[in-house]
N, C-alpha and C positions, 0 to 999 in steps of 0.2 A: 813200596818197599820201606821197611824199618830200619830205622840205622842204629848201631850202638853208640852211647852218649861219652865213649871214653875216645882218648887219640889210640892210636888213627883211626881215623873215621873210616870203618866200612859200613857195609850191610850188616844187617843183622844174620846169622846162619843159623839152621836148624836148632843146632847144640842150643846156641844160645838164646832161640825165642824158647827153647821147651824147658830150661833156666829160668826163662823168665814166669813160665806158663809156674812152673811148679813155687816159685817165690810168692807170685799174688795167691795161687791155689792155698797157700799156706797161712795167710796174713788171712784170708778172706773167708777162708774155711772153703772151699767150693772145690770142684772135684773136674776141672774142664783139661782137655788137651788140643793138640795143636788137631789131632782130627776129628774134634768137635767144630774146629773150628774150618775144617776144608768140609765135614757136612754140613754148614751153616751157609757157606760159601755156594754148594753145590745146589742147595736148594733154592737158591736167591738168584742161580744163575738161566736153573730151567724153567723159573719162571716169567722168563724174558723171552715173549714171542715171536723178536726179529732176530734169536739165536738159534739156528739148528742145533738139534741134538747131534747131529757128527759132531758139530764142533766144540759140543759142550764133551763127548764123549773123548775128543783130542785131548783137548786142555786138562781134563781131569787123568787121562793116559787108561784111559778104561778099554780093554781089549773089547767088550764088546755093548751095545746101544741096553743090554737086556738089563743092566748093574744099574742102569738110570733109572729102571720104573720104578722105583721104590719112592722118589722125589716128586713124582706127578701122578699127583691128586687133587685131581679140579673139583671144585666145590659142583652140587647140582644147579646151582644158580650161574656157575661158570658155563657148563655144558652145554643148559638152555640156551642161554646168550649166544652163545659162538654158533649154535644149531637157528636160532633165529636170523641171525646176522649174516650165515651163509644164505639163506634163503633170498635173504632180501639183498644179497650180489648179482643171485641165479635169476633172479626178476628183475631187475634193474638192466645187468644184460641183456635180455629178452625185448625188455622193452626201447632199448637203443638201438640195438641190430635191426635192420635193413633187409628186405629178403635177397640170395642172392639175385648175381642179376640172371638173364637169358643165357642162354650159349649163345654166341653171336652168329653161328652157322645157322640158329633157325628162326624162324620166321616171329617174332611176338605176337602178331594177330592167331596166327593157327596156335599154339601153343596154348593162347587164352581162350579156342575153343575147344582144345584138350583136355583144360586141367581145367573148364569150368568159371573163367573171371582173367581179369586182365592180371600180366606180369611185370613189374615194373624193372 
């Protein structure tokens, strides 16, 4: 939060960050507002992969997930990667897991002349 620099100290509010937006806008020549600056926000937010978009779509008060896709645009080198990196999860489980075991109602010997080799 931003505070204002006069007594009493509060927060800054609306009115008077887009006061302030329009003062520097004016000295600096530049053309930005306060909802440049919640797209900047927004963009920086959906780029963070440990945040759901519900929750990005909460906080930004967005009735619906579909106002987001505008913000996510993964490079082709993103894509790759993430499509690589799932692979090599989906094999790495593979290779950890364990077959299950038997049913314990049937026999392991008979079973491994069922199904062709022992069952562990």
């Amino acid at each position: 939060m931003w505070w204002i620099l006069r007594r009493p100290w509060r927060r800054l509010n609306y009115h008077a960050a887009r006061a302030m937006f329009v003062r520097a806008n004016k000295l600096l020549g530049w053309n930005w507002t306060l909802h440049d600056l919640r797209h900047t926000a927004t963009f920086r937010i959906t780029q963070d992969p440990e945040l759901s978009m519900a929750y990005v779509q909460h906080i930004l008060g967005h009735k619906y997930q579909t106002t987001l896709q505008k913000y996510i645009n993964p490079s082709t080198d993103e894509v790759v990667e993430a499509g690589l990196a799932h692979h090599a999860r989906q094999e790495h489980k593979r290779s950890q897991s364990s077959p299950p075991p038997s049913a314990p109602a049937y026999n392991p010997e008979s079973l491994g002349i069922l199904f062709g080799g022992t069952l562990a």
